[in-house]
C-alpha positions in Angstrom: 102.4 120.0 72.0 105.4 121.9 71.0 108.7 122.5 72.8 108.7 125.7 74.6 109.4 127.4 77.7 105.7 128.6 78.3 104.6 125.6 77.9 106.9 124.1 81.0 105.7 127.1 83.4 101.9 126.4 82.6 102.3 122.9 82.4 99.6 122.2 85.3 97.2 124.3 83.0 97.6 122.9 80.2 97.3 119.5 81.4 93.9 120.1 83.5 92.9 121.8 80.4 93.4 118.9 78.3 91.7 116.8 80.9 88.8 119.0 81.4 87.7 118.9 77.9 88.8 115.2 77.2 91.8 115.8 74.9 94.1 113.2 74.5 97.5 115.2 74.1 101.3 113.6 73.5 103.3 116.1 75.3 107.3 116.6 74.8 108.6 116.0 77.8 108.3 113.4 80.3 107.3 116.2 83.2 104.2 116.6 81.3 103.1 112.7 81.9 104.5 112.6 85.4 102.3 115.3 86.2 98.9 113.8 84.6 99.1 114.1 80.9 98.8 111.0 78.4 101.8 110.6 76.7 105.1 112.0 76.1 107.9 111.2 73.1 111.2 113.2 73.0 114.7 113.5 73.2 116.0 111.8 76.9 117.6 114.4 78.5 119.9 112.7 80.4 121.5 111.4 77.2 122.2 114.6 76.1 124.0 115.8 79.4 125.8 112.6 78.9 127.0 113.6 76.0 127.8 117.3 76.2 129.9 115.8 78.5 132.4 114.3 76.2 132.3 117.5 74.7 133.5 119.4 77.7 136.2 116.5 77.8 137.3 117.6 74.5 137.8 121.2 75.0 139.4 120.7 78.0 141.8 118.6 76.0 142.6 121.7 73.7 139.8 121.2 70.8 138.5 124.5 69.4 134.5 125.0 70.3 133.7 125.9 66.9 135.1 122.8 65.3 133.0 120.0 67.2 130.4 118.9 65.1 126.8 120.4 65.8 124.8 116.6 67.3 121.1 115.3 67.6 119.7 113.9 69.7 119.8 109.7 69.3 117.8 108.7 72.1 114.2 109.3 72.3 112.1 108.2 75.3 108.5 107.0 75.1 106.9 107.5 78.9 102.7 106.4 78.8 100.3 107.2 81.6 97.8 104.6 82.6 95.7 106.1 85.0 95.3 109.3 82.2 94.4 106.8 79.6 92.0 105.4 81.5 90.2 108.6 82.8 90.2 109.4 79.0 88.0 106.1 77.8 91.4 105.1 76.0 92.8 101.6 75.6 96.4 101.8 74.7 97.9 99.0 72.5 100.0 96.7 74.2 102.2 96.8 71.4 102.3 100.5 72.3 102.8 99.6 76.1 105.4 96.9 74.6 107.5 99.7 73.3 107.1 102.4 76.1 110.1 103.5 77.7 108.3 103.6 80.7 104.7 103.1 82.1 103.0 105.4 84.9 100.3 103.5 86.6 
């Protein structure tokens, strides 16, 4: 599933959608898995508030806006959910499980 706002407002939907009909979906967003989907992979949030930050820092300090360089993401997070899995007929890897970021049981 793609980024997008709708997607976050019918996120219960979509996620008892994908249930009802047995989809295994990887979601975006780690609200998706917390609420019942399988798995999520994307940027970590938190990261980026941490460093937007520094970049607050910077202007504060006298730095023009438009000459801080445009940044990425660098930390992705990888957030399984057991119980989803499980209700699916999936075994997941324990090298995938291994690698998780975190695991919802």
């Amino acid at each position: 599933m793609t980024a997008n706002p709708f997607a976050i407002v019918h996120r219960d939907l979509i996620i008892t959608l994908a249930a009802r009909h047995k989809l295994p979906a990887v979601y975006f967003e780690r609200l998706f898995v917390a609420a019942g989907g399988l798995i999520s992979y994307g940027p970590d949030f938190l990261d980026q508030f941490r460093q937007a930050a520094g970049y607050v820092d910077r202007i504060l300090k006298g730095e023009k806006p438009a000459d801080l360089p445009v940044q990425a993401p660098t930390k992705y997070e990888l957030v399984i959910n057991l119980k989803t899995a499980k209700s699916l007929g999936l075994e997941i890897p324990p090298t995938l499980l291994a690698r998780a970021d975190e695991v919802i049981e």
